[in-house]
C-alpha positions in Angstrom: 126.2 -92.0 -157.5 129.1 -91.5 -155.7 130.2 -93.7 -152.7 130.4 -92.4 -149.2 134.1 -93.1 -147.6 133.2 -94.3 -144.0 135.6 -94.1 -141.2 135.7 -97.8 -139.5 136.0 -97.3 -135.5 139.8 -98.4 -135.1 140.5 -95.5 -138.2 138.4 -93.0 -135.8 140.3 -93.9 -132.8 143.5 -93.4 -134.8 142.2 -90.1 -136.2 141.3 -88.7 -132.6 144.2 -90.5 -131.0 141.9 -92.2 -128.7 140.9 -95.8 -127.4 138.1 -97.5 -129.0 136.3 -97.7 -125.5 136.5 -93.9 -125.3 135.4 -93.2 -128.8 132.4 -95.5 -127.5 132.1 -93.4 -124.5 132.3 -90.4 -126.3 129.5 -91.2 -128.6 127.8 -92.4 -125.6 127.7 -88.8 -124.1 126.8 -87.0 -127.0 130.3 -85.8 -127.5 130.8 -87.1 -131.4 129.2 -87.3 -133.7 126.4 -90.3 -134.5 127.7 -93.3 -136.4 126.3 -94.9 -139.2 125.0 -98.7 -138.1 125.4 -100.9 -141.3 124.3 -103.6 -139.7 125.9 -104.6 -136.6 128.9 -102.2 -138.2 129.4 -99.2 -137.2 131.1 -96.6 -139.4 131.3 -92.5 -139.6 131.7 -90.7 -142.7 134.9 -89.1 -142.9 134.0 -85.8 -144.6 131.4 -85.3 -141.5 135.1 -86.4 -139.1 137.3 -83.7 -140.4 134.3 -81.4 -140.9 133.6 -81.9 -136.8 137.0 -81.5 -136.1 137.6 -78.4 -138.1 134.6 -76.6 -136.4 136.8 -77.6 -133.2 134.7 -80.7 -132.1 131.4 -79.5 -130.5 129.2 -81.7 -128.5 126.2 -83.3 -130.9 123.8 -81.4 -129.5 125.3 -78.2 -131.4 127.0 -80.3 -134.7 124.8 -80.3 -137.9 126.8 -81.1 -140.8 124.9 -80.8 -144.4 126.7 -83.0 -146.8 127.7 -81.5 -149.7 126.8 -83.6 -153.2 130.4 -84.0 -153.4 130.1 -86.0 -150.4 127.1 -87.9 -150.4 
């Protein structure tokens, strides 16, 4: 089994040059995509991030991501 490599939210708000209140904001509205909650962590996988951004950041409501096996 491979291991999923999770974006912590300080490594997401350097990604998307953004503050970590907005990025909380911005999950808030429905504008990125849901985190993981480990616990009280809370972590995004990073192939899902630069899969987002590459299909140029759509609101959840429209994002479905289908994990490939190679990143699962």
């Amino acid at each position: 089994m491979k291991s999923v490599d999770l974006l912590r939210t300080d490594d997401l708000c350097d990604r998307l040059s953004l503050g970590r209140a907005t990025v909380y904001r911005q999950v808030a509205a429905g504008r990125l995509p849901k985190p993981l909650r480990i616990g009280r962590a809370v972590r995004w996988r990073r192939a899902e991030i630069e899969a987002w951004i590459a299909a140029g950041c759509p609101p959840r409501e429209r994002w479905q991501w289908e994990a490939s096996d190679d990143h699962r």
